[in-house]
N, C-alpha and C positions, 0 to 999 in steps of 0.2 A: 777373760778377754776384757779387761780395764781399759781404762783412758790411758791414750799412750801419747807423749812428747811428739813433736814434729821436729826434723830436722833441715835445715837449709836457713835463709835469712830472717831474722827477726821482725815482728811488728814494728816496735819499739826502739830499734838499736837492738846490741846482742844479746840484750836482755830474754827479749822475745823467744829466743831459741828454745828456752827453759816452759816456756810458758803452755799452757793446755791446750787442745785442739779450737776450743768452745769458745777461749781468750782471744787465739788468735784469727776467730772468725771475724769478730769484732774491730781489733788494733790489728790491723794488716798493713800499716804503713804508708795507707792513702787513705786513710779514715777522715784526717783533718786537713783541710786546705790550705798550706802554708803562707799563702798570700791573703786569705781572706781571714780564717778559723773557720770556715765552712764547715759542718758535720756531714757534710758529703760532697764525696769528689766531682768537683762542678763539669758539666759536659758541654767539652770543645767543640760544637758546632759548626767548624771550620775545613775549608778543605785546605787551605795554604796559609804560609801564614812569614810574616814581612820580615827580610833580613837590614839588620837595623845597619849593619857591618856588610860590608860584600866578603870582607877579608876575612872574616871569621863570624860565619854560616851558624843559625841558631839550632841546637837543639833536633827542635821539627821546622821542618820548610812544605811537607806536602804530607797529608792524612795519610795516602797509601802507605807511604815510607815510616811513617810514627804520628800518634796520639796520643796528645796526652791523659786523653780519658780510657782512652784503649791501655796505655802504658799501664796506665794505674791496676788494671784488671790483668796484665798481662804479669806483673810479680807478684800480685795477689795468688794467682792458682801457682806458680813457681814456690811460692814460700809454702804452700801448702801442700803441695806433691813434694819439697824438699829435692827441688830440682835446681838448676843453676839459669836457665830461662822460661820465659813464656811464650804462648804465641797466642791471639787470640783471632778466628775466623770466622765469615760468615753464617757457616751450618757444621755440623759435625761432619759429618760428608766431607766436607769442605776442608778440616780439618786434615782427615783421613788420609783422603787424596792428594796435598800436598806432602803429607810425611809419604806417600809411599811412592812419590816423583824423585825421592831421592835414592833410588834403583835407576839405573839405565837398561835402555834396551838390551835384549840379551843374559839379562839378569832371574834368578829365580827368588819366589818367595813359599815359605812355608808356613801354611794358614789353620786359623781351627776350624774345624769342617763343620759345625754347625753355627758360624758365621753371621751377624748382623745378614739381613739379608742387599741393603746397599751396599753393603762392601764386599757380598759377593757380588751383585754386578756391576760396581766399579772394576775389580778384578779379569770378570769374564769377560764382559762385553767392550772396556775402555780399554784397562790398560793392556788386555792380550794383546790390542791390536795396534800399542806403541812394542811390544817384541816383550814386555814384559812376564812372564808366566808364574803362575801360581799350584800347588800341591795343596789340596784340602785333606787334612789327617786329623786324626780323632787323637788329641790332645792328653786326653787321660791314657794316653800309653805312652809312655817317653820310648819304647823300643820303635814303634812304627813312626815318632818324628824323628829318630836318629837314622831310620832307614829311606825317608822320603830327600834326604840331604843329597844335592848334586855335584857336582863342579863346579856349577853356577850359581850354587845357592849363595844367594848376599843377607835373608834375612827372615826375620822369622815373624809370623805375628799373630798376636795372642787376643784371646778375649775370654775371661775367667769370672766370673759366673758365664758360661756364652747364652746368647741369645740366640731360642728362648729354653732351651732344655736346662739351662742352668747346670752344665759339665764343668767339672775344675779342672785345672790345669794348673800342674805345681810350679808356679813362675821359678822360685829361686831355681830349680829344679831345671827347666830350659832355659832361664838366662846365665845357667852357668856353663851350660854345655855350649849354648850359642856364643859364649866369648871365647871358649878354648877352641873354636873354629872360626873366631872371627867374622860374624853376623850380626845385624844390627837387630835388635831387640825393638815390636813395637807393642803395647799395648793397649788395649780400648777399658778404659775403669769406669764406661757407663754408669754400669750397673752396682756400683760400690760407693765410687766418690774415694776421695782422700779422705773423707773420715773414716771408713773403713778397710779400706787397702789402700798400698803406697807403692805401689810397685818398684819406681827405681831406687828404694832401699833393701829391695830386692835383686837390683842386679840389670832393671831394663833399662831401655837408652832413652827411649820417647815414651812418654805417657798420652793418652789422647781420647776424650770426651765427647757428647753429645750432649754440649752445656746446655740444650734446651731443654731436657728430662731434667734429675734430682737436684744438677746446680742451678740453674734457674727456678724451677721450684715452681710457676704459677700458669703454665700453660701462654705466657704472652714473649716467647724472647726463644727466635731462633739464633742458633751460635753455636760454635766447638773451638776447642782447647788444646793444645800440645803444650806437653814440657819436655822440654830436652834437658839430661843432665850431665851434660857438661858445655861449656861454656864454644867447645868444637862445633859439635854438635848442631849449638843453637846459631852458629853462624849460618850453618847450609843451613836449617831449618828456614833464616831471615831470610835469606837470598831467595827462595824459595816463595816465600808469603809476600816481597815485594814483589817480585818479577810473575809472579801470577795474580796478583792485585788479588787474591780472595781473603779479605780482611773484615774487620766486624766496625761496623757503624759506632759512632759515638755515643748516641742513644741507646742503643743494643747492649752497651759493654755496662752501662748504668745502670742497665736494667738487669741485668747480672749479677752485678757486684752485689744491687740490693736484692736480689733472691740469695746470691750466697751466705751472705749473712744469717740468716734463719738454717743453715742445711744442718745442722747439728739436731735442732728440735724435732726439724722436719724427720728426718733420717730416724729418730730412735723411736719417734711416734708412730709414722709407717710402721716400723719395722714390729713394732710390737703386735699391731693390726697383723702382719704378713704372717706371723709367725702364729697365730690363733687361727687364723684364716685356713694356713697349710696344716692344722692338726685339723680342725672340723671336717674340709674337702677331704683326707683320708679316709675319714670314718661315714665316706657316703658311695651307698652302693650304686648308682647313679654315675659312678665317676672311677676310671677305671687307672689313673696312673695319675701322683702329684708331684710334683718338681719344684723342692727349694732345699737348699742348701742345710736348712735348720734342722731340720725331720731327722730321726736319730736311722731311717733305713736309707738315707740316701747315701750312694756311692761318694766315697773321697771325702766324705764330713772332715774327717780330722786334718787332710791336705787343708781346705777351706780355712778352718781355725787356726790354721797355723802362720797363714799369710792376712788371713780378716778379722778385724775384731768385730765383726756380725755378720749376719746375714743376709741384709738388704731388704727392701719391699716388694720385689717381684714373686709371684708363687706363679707357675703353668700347671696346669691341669687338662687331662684330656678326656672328653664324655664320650669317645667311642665312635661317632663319626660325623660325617661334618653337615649332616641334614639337622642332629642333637645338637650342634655347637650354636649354628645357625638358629634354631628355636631359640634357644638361653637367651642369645642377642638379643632379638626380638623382645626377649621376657624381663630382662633387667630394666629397672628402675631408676637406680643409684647413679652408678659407675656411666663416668663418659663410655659412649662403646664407638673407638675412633682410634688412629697411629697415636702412637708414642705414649709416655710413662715418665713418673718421677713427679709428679704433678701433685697439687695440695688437693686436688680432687680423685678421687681414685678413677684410674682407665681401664675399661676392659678393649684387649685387644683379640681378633683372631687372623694370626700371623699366615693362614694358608694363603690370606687372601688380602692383609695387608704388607706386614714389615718384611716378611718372606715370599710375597708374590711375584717377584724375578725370579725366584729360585724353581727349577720344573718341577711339577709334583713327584717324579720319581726318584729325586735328587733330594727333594724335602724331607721323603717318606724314609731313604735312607739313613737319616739323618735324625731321625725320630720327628718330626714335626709331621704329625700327621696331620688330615682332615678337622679332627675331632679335640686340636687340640688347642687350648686356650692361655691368656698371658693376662694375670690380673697386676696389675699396678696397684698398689695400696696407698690411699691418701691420707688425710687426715681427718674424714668421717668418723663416729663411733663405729669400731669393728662390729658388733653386733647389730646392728642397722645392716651393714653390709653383708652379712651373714644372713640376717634375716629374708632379706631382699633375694639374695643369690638359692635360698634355699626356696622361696617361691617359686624361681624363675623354671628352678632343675624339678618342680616338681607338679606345677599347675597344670 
């Protein structure tokens, strides 16, 4: 699992295309300021902005409708998913929700069942009640998502590592079935990134983030991400992000672009942490089930490696029930214990009762997310500090 090429537009001119993941975090094409040589893409602070011509209209005329600090940000993650647009929005959420308005009423979607838990209640609670409907299937079966498919099915959508069980799901695998039936392909790459997985060189149509976890990178910048790939696509995606005004601030998109820049270090640092972390958590009697992709007895490893070139920094672990989970909290030191992940600090989460608290407990429990089960985000602390710390908590 090497460094791999990216493919779509270049940093640099077509140069770029050739160039390494790690290059092109750096020369992304708005690195320097053309007008100025700024070594960072200056932010537009504007909401409007003066037609010098009536007869032919500039560029941008109103922030909702384009920015150009948002632009810059907006073919940044496009060159890097090796997609044909961007879009850049409020909160991931935000994101979400706008790609999956492009279903009408009446339409069905097919979902992975142990699901973001905001996008299952997006799903539940909002869009059922625009006529939208949703099928939650357990993804690591392609025979039970070929049998949830209806008449109305318009589309399918994926989240591979899911959150927080970390279940794989073979994308090339459903997006190839989902085009020979004509279904729009979505994916959530949270928990991956484009340095890790790429989905639509796999075959999916929208790619779609939660830029304030691993691409943002420092706990200060809420925002989410689509790429659309094909240039169709990104048309209804824009119509969509203007006509619903959920777009990301000029500030927000800078504060972005400079977390993205480090996700490479960040990403292989975690990850090394995550993957020491998920061997030690096995080897503790204390702890009765570990969930990360690395582990040589987790289900679907070789699916995973074949679409990722790592593993990621999330490990879940579950201590057996949730009066245990609840102590640990309590006992940790280190780790933020608070929502969300992907942060240069490490987070512990517990999803019964945070990122999954829409979800009813017997709905959860289905779903494996029990009580007792936990979501460690790996930062860039010495792993053994965090180790040490965690192994106090489980055991004072």
């Amino acid at each position: 699992m090497g460094e791999q090429p990216v493919n779509g537009q270049g940093g640099a001119g077509s140069e770029g295309a050739n160039r390494k993941f790690a290059t092109r975090l750096i020369h992304f094409g708005g690195e320097i300021d053309k007008a100025t040589g700024a070594s960072s893409v200056p932010i537009y602070q504007a909401s409007t902005f003066h037609h010098h011509d009536i007869f032919n209209p500039p560029e941008y005329d109103y922030s909702r409708s384009g920015n150009p600090t948002r632009q810059a940000l907006e073919d940044y993650i496009a060159q890097l998913e090796g997609g044909a647009r961007g879009f850049a929005f409020s909160s991931g959420m935000s994101a979400i929700s706008t790609a999956c308005l492009m279903l009408s009423a009446g339409d069905h979607m097919i979902v992975t069942e142990d699901v973001y838990g905001g996008t299952y209640r997006l799903l539940t609670s909002i869009l059922s009640r625009l006529g939208i409907e949703a099928t939650f299937v357990d993804m690591t079966d392609f025979e039970a998502v070929k049998a949830a498919r209806k008449d109305n099915t318009k589309a399918v959508f994926m989240e591979t590592p899911s959150n927080p069980t970390l279940k794989i799901t073979d994308i090339a695998e459903i997006a190839a079935w989902a085009k020979e039936n004509e279904l729009l392909t979505l994916l959530d790459n949270t928990f991956m990134t484009p340095y890790h997985q790429r989905p639509i060189e796999l075959g999916v149509d929208i790619v779609l983030h939660s830029a304030t976890k691993f691409l943002g990178g420092h706990s200060d910048v809420l925002a989410g991400l689509a790429v659309a790939a094909t240039d169709s696509l990104g048309r209804r995606l824009k119509q969509l992000q203007n006509g619903l005004g959920t777009v990301l601030g000029a500030q927000e998109s800078w504060l972005l672009m400079r977390g993205m820049k480090t996700l490479q270090a960040r990403m292989e640092h975690s990850e090394r942490g995550a993957r020491k972390l998920a061997e030690w958590l096995s080897a503790q009697p204390e702890v009765s089930a570990v969930y990360y992709p690395g582990l040589d007895g987790h289900p679907r490893r070789e699916v995973h490696e074949k679409q990722s070139k790592g593993y990621g920094a999330v490990v879940s672990f579950d201590v057996g029930s949730g009066d245990r989970a609840k102590t640990l909290l309590s006992r940790v030191r280190l780790p933020l214990v608070a929502v969300s992940l992907g942060a240069v600090e490490s987070i512990l989460s517990y999803p019964a009762m945070m990122s999954h608290a829409a979800m009813p407990q017997q709905v959860r429990h289905e779903r494996g997310i029990t009580d007792g089960l936990l979501r460690y985000s790996v930062g860039l602390e010495d792993i053994d500090d965090l180790i040490a710390d965690l192994e106090q908590a489980l055991r004072s």
